[in-house]
N, C-alpha and C positions, 0 to 999 in steps of 0.2 A: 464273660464273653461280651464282647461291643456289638454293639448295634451292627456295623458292619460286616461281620464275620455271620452272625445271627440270616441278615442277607443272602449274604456271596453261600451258606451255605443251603439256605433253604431253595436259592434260585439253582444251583447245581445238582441236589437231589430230583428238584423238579425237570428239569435239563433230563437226568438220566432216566426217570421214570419214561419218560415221552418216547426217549430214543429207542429205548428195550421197548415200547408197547408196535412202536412205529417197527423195529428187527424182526420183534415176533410176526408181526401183519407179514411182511414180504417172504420172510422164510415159510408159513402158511401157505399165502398164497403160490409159492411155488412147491407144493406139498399137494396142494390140490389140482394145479395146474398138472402136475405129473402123473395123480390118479387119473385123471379126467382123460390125457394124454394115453396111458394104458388101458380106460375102460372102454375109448373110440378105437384101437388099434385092435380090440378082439371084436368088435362086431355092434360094442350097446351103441346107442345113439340116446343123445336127448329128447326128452320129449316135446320141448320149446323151439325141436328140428322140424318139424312134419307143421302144417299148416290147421288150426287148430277146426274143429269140427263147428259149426251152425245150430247151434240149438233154435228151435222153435219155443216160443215158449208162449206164442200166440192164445 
C-alpha cells in the first residue's frame, strides 16, 4: 500500500468516525428534546423553572 492511499484511507475513516459521533449527538438530542417535550405536556416542570431559594448560610 503507498503512502497515499495509507492517507486518503486513514483521513476518511477519520471523516466518518466524526460524522457518526456528530448523527448520534443530533438524533440524541432530538430523543431528549421529545422526552422533555412529553414530560412538560403532563404537568412535570424543571426544576431550573422556579426561581432558586436563599440560603442563609451567615
Amino acid at each position: 500500500m503507498s503512502h497515499f492511499a495509507y492517507v486518503l484511507i486513514s483521513y476518511a475513516a477519520s471523516a466518518f468516525v466524526v460524522l457518526a459521533l456528530v448523527a448520534w449527538v443530533i438524533i440524541d438530542q432530538r430523543a431528549r428534546k421529545a422526552e422533555l417535550a412529553a414530560l412538560e405536556s403532563r404537568g412535570v416542570r424543571r426544576r431550573s423553572d422556579s426561581a432558586p431559594a436563599k440560603a442563609d448560610h451567615g
